[in-house]
C-alpha positions as CSV (number, residue, x, y, z in Angstrom):
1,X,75.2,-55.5,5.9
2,X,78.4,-53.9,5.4
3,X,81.1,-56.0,4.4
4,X,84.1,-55.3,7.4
5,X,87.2,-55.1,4.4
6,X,87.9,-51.5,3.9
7,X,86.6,-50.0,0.7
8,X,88.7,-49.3,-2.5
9,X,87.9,-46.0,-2.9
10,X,88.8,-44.9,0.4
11,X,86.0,-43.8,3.0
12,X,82.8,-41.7,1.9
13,X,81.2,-38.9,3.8
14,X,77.9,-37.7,4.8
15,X,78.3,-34.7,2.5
16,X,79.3,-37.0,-0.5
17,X,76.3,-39.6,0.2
18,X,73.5,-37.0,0.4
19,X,75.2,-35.3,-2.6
20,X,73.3,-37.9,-4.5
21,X,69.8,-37.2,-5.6
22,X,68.0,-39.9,-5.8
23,X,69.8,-40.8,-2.5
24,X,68.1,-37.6,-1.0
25,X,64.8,-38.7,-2.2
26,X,65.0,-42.1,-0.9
27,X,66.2,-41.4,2.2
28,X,63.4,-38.4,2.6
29,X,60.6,-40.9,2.1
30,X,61.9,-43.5,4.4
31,X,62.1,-40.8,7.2
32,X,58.8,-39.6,6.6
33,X,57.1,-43.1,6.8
34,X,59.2,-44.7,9.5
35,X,57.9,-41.6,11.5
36,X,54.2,-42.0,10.7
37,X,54.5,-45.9,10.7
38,X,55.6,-45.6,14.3
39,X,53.0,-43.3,15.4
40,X,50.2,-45.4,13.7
41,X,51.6,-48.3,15.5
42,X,51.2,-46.9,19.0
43,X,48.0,-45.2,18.6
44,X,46.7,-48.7,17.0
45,X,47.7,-50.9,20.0
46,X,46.3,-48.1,22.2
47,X,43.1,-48.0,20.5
48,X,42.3,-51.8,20.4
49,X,43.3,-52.2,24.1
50,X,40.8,-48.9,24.9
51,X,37.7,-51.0,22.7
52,X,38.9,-54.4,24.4
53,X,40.3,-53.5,27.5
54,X,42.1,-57.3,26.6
55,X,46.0,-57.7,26.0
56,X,45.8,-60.4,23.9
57,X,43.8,-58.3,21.0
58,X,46.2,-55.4,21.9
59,X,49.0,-57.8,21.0
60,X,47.6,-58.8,18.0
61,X,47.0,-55.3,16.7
62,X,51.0,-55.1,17.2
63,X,51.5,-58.6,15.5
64,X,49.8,-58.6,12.9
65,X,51.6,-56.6,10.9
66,X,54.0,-59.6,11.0
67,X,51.8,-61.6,9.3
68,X,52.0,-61.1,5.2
69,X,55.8,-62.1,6.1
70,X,54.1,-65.7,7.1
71,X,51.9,-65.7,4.5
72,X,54.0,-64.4,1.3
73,X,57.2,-62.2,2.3
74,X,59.7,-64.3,0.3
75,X,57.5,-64.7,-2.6
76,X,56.6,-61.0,-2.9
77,X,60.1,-59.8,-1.8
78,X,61.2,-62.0,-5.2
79,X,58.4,-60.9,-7.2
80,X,59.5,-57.0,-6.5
81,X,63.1,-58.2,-8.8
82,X,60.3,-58.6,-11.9
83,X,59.7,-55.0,-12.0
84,X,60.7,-51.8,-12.1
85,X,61.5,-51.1,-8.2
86,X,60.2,-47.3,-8.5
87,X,56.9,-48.1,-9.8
88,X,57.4,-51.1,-7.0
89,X,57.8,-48.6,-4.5
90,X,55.0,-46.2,-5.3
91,X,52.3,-48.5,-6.1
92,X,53.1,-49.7,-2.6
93,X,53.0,-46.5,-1.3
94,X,49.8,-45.5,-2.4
95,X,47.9,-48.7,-1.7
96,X,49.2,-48.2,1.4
97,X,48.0,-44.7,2.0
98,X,44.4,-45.8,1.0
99,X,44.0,-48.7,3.5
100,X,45.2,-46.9,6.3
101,X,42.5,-43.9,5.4
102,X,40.1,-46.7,5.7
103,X,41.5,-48.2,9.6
104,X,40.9,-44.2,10.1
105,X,37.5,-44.4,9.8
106,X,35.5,-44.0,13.3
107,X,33.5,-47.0,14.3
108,X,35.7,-49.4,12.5
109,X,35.0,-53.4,14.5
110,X,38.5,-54.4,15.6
111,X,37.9,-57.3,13.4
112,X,37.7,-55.1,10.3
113,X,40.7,-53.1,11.9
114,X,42.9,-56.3,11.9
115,X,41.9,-57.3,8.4
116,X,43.1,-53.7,6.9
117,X,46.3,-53.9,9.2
118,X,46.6,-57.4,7.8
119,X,46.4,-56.0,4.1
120,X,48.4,-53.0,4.1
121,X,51.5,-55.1,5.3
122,X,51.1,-57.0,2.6
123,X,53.0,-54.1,0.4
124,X,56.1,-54.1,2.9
125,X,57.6,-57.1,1.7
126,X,57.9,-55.9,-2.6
127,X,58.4,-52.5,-1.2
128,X,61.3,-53.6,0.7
129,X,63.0,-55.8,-1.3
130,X,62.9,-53.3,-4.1
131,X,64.3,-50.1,-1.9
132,X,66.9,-52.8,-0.9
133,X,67.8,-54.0,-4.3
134,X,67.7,-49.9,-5.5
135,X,70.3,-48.7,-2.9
136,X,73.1,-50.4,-4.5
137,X,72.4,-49.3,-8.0
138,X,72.2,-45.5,-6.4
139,X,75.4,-45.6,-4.3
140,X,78.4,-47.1,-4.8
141,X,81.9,-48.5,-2.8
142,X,81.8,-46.9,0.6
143,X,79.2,-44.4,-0.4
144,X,76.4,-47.3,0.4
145,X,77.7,-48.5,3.6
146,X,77.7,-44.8,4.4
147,X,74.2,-44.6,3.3
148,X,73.1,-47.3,4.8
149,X,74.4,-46.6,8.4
150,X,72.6,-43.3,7.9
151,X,69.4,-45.0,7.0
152,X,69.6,-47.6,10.2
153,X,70.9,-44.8,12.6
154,X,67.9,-42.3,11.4
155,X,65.0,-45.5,11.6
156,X,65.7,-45.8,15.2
157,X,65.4,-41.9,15.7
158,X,62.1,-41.8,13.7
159,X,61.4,-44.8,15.9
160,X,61.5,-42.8,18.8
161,X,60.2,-40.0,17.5
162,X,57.0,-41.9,16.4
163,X,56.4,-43.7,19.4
164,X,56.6,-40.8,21.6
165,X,54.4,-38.7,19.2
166,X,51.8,-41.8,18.4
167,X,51.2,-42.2,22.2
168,X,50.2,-38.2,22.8
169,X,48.6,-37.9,19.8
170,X,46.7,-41.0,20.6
171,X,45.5,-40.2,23.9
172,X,43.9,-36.8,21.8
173,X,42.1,-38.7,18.9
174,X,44.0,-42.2,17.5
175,X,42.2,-41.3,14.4
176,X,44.6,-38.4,13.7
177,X,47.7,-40.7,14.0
178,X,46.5,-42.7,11.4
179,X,45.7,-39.9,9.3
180,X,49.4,-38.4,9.8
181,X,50.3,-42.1,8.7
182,X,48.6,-42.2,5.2
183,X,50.0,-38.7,4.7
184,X,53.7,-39.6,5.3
185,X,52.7,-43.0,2.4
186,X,51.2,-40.1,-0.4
187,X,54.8,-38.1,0.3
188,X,56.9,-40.6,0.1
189,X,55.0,-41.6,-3.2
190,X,55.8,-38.1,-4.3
191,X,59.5,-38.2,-3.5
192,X,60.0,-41.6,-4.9
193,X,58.1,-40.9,-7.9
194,X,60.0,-37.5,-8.2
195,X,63.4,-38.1,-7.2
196,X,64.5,-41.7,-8.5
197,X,65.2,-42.8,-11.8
198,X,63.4,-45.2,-13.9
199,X,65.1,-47.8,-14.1
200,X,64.0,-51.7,-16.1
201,X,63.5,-54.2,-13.8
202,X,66.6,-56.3,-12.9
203,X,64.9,-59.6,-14.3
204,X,63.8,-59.7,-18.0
205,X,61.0,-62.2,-19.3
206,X,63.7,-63.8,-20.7
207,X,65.5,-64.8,-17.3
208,X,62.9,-65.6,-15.2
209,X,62.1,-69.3,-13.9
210,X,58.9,-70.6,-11.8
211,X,58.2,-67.7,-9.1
212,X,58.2,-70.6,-6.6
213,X,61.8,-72.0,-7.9
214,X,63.1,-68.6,-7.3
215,X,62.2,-68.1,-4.1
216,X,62.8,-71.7,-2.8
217,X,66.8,-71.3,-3.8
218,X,66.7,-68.1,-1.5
219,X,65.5,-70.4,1.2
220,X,68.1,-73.0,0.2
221,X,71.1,-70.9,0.2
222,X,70.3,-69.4,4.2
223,X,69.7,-72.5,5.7
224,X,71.6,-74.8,3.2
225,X,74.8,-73.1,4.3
226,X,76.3,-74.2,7.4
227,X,77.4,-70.4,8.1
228,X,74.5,-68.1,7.2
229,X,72.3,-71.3,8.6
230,X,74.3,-70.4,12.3
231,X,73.4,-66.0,11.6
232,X,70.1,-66.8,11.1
233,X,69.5,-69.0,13.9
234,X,71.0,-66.3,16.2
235,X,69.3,-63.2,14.6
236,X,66.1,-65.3,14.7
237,X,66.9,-66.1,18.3
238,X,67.3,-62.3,19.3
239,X,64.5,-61.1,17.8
240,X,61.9,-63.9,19.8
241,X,62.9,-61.7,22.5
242,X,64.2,-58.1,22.2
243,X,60.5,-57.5,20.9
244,X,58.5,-58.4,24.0
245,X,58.7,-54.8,26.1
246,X,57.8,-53.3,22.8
247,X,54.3,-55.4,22.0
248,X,52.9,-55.4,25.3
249,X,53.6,-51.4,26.2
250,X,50.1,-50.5,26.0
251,X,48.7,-53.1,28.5
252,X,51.5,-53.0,30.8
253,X,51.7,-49.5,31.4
254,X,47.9,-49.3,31.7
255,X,48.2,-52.5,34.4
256,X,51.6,-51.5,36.0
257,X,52.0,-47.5,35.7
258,X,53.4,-47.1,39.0
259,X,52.6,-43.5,39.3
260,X,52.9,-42.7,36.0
261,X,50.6,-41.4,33.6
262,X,49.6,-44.7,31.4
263,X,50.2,-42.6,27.9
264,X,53.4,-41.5,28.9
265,X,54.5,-45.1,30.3
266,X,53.6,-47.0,27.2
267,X,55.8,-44.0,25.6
268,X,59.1,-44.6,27.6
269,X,58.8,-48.3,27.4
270,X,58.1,-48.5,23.6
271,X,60.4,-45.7,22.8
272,X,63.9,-47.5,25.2
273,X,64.5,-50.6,22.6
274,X,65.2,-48.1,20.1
275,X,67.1,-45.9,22.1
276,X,69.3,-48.5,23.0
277,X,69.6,-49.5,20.1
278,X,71.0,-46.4,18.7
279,X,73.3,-45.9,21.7
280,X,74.6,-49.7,21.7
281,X,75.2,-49.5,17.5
282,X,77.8,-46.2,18.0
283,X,79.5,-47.7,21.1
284,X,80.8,-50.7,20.0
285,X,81.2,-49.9,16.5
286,X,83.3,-47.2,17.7
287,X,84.7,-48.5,21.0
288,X,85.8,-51.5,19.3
289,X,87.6,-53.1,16.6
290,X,86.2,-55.9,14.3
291,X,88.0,-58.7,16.0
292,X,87.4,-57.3,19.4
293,X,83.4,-56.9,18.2
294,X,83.9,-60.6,16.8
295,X,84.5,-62.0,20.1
296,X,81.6,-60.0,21.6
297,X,79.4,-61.2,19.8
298,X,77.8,-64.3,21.2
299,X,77.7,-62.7,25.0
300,X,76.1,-60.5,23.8
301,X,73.4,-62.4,22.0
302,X,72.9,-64.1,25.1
303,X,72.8,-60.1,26.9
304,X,69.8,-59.6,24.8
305,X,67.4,-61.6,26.5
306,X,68.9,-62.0,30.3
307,X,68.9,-58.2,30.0
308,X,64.9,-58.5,30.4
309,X,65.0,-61.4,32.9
310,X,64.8,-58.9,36.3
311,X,60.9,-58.0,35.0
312,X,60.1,-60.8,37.4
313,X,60.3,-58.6,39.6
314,X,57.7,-56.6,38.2
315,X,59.8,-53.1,38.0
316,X,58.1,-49.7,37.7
317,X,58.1,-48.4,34.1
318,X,61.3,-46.5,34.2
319,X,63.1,-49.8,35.7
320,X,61.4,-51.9,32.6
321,X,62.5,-49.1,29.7
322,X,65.9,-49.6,31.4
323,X,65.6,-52.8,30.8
324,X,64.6,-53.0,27.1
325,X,66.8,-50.7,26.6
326,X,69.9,-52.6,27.7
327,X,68.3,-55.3,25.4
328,X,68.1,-53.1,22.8
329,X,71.8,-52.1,23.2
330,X,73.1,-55.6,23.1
331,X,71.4,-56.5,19.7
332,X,72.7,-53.8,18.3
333,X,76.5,-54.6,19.1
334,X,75.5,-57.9,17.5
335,X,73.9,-57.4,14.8
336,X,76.7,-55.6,12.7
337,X,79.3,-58.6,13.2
338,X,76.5,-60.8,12.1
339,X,76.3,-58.5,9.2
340,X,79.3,-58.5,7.9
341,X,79.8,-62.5,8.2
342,X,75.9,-63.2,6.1
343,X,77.2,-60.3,3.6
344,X,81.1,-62.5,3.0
345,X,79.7,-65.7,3.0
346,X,76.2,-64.8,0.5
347,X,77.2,-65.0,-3.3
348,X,75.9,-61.4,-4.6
349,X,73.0,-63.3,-7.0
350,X,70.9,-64.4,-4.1
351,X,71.0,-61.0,-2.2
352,X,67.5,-59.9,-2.9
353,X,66.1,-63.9,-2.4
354,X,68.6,-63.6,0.8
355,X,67.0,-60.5,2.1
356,X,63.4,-62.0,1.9
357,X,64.4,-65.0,3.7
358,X,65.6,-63.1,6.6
359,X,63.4,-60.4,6.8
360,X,60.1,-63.0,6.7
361,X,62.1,-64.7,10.0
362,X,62.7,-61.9,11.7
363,X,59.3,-60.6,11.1
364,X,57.4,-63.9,11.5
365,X,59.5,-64.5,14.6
366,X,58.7,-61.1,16.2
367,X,54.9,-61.4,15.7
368,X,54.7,-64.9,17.0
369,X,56.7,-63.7,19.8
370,X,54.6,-60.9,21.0
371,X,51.0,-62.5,20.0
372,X,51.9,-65.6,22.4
373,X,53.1,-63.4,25.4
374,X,49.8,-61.3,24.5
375,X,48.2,-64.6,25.2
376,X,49.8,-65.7,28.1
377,X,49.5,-62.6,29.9
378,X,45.9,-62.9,30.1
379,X,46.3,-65.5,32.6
380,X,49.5,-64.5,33.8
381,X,50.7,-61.1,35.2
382,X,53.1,-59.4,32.2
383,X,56.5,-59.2,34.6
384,X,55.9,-63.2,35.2
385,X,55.7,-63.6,31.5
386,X,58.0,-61.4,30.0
387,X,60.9,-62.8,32.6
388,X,59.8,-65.8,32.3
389,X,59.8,-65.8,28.1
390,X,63.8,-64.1,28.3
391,X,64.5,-66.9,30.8
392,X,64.0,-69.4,28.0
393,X,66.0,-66.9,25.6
394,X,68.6,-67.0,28.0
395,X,69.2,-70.7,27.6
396,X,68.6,-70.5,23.6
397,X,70.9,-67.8,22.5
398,X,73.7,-70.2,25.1
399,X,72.9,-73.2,23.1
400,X,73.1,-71.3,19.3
401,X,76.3,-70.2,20.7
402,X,77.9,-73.3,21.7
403,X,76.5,-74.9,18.5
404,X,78.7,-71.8,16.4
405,X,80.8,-73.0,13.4
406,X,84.0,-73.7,13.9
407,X,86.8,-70.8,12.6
408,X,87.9,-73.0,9.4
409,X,84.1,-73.7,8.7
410,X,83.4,-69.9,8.6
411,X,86.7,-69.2,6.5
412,X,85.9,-71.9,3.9
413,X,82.1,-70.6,3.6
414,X,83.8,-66.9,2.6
415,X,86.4,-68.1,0.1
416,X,83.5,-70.3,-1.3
417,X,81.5,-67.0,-1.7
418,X,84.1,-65.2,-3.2
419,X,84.8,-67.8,-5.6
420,X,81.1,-68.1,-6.7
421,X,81.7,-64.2,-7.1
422,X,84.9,-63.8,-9.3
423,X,83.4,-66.8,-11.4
424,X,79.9,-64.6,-11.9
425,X,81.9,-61.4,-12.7
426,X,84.1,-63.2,-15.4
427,X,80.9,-64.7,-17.1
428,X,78.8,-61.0,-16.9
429,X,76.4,-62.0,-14.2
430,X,75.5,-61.3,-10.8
431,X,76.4,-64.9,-9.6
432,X,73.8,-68.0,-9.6
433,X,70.9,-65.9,-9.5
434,X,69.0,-65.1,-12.9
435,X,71.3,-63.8,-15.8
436,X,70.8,-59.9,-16.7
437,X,70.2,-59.7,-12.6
438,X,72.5,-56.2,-12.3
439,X,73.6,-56.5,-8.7
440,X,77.0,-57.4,-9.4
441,X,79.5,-58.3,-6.5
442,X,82.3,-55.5,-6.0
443,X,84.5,-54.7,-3.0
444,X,83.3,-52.9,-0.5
445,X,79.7,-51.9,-1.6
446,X,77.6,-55.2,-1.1
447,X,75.2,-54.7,1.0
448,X,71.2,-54.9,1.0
449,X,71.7,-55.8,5.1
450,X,69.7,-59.0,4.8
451,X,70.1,-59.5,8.4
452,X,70.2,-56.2,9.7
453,X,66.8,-55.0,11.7
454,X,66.0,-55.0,15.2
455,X,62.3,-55.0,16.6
456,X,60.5,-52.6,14.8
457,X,63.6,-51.7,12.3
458,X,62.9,-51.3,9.1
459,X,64.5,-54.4,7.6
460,X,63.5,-56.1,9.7
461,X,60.7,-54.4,10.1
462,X,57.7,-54.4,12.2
463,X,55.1,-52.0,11.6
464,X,52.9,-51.1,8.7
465,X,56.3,-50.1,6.5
C-alpha cells in the first residue's frame, strides 16, 4: 500500500530494485507459483464441472480455496510473526507441493478433491503474512514501493498467463495442470530457501502475549477506526462483486458459448478481470494525479459492479469478458487511493495483524460471493444472476460511499497514526504492536499493501497461493 508522500531518497528504479538478491529470489518464486496456482485453478473448476456436470460444485471447487481465510487466516497470518518467515515460507511451500501431488491423483471423489483444496490453502495465510512482513526488511524507501508495483503488475500477468494456459492444458489432461502446480511450490521452495537470508523471527518468546489477544487487536484497529473501518467496508464491497465472471467461467461458457469453443470461452472470460486490471492500474496511476485519483475513487467503486449489470442481457462471451474486464479496470483505479489512505492512517505495529484482517475479508468475501451465485444459478440462468448480484452491488458500493468520512475525520485519523509512529520510534519499537517487532515506521517505505488484491490477486488472494 504505497504511502502517496514522495520518498526521501528520491525515486528507485527497476534496475536498482532487482539489483537486490534476495529481491530476485522472492520475486522469482512468486512468478513461478502465481503461474501454476492459476493454471491449477482453471483446470480444477473444469474438472469438477466435467465429473458433476453441476455449477454449484464447480463454484465450490473455485471457493474453497477461500475458506482457511474463514476458518483461521488472521490467526495463522499472526502466528507466521513467531517465526523465522523463510523457514515460514518454505515449509509452506513444500506442504503445499505434496497436497496438490495428491488432488493429482486420477480417480480422486470430488469430495476428497475439496478436502485437499481445503487443506493446502490452509498454508496461504502464514505464507503470506510472512513474504509481506519480509519485503520491507529486503527493500527499503522507494525501493519497496517499486518492488511492490512490480510484484502486483507481474501477479495479474501470471494471472493471465495461468488461466489461459490452465484451460488448454486442462481440456488435454487436468491432471498435468496440477502437476505443473506442485512443481512451481518445490521451486519456489528452492529459490526461497536459496536466495533469502535467515533471518530471527520478528517476535521473541519474550514479547509475545495470548495468540488470540494478538490477533483480536488486529481486528480492533480495522474496524475500531472510523477511517480504515470506511476502506474496508469499500474494498470488501468490491470484491463481493468483481469476482463473479471469474468463479462461474467454467459453467457459463459450457451453458452460453455462443459459438465459441467452451475451453477457449472460460479462457477469455477468466483471463479479462485481470487484464483490466492491469490496464486500469497504469491508466489512472499515470493519467492522474493523487487528488484527481482521490476524487475518482468512489465512482469508481460503484463502476465496479454496474460495469457487470448488462449480463442480464445474457451477452456472448466476448461481450461478458468486456464486461469483467471493465470491472476489473475500475477496481484497480480504486484500490491504490484506498491504499495509500489504510497505509497513513495504520500505526506501523499492527501492519502484519492489519494485513491478516484484510486479506481474510477479501478472501472470505470472494468465496462467499461466488459459492452463493454457484448456488443460485442452478435454479437461475447465470446472466439473470450475475446482473442481478451487481445490481445489489450497485446500490451497496452508493451507500458505503455516501456513508464516507468526512475530510477532517480522515485528516485527524493520519496525524493520529503519525503520532503513534514518532512516539514508537523514540521508544525503539515498531509502534503498539509487540516490542522487538522490527518493522519500524519510516517515510516512504511502509507498505505490506494490507488492502491491496483484486479477485484472484495475490494479497488478496484467491487460489491455492
Amino acid at each position: 500500500m504505497p504511502d502517496e508522500r514522495p520518498s526521501p531518497e528520491g525515486p528507485a528504479t527497476f534496475r536498482e530494485v532487482f539489483a537486490n538478491r534476495e529481491y530476485r529470489a522472492v520475486f522469482s518464486a512468486s512468478a513461478l507459483s502465481w503461474i501454476g496456482d492459476y493454471i491449477a485453478k482453471a483446470a480444477v473448476t473444469l474438472l469438477v464441472y466435467e465429473e458433476t456436470r453441476s455449477v454449484a460444485l464447480s463454484a465450490a471447487a473455485f471457493a474453497v480455496s477461500y475458506l482457511p481465510w474463514l476458518v483461521g487466516g488472521p490467526l495463522l497470518a499472526t502466528l507466521a510473526e513467531r517465526h523465522r518467515y523463510r523457514q515460514v515460507m518454505v515449509a509452506c511451500d513444500l506442504v503445499r507441493m505434496v497436497l496438490m501431488v495428491g488432488i493429482a491423483i486420477p480417480g480422486m471423489p470430488v469430495e476428497l478433491v475439496l478436502a485437499l483444496l481445503f487443506a493446502t490453502t490452509l498454508a496461504n495465510p502464514p505464507s503470506q503474512a510472512a513474504k509481506s512482513a519480509l519485503l520491507p526488511l529486503i527493500l527499503t524507501g522507494d525501493r519497496l514501493v517499486v518492488g511492490l508495483s512490480i510484484n502486483s503488475s507481474v501477479g495479474q500477468a501470471a494471472q493471465v498467463v495461468g488461466y489461459l494456459a490452465g484451460a488448454a492444458i486442462a481440456a488435454f489432461d487436468p491432471t498435468v495442470a496440477l502437476l505443473v502446480n506442485a512443481a512451481t511450490f518445490a521451486l519456489s521452495a528452492v529459490l526461497v530457501r536459496s536466495g533469502v537470508a535467515d533471518r530471527p523471527p520478528a517476535m521473541t518468546a519474550a514479547h509475545r502475549s495470548h495468540l488470540l489477544r494478538e490477533t483480536a487487536q488486529g481486528f480492533q484497529i480495522v474496524f475500531g477506526t472510523p477511517v480504515l473501518r470506511a476502506i474496508a467496508v469499500l474494498v470488501f464491497t468490491a470484491m463481493l462483486f468483481s469476482v463473479v465472471p471469474e468463479g462461474l467461467a467454467a459453467a457459463w461458457a459450457n451453458e452460453h458459448a455462443g459459438g465459441l469453443d467452451a475451453g477457449a470461452a472460460q479462457a477469455i472470460i477468466m483471463a479479462a478481470s485481470p487484464v483490466g486490471f492491469i490496464v486500469g492500474g497504469l491508466v489512472v496511476s499515470r493519467a492522474f494525479g493523487p487528488g484527481r485519483r482521490l476524487s475518482l475513487m468512489r465512482p469508481l467503486a460503484v463502476l465496479s459492479p454496474l460495469a457487470l449489470v448488462p449480463a442480464l442481457f445474457d451477452p456472448p462471451p466476448l461481450v461478458v469478458a468486456l464486461l469483467a474486464a471493465a470491472s476489473g479496470f475500475a477496481v484497480a483505479g480504486m484500490l491504490p487511493v484506498a491504499n495509500g489512505l489504510f497505509v497513513r492512517a495504520l500505526p506501523t505495529g499492527f501492519r502484519a495483524r492489519a494485513f491478516g484482517v484484510m486479506a481474510t475479508g477479501i478472501q472470505v468475501i470472494q468465496g462467499l460471493a461466488v459459492l452463493v451465485t454457484g448456488l443460485l444459478s442452478e435454479r437461475y440462468p447465470i446472466p439473470v444472476v450475475v446482473g442481478v448480484w451487481s445490481a445489489v452491488g450497485v446500490l451497496l458500493m452508493a451507500l458505503a460511499g455516501l456513508r464516507w468520512p468526512s475530510r477532517s475525520t480522515v485528516d485527524a485519523a493520519i496525524e493520529a497514526a503519525e503520532a503513534a509512529n514518532e512516539a514508537a520510534l523514540r521508544a525503539g519499537t515498531a509502534g503498539p504492536g509487540p516490542a522487538g517487532d522490527d518493522r519500524r515506521g519510516r517515510s516512504g517505505d511502509a507498505d505490506d499493501d494490507p488492502v491491496g488484491g483484486r479477485p484472484g490477486g495475490e494479497a488478496a488472494t484467491s487460489g491455492t497461493r
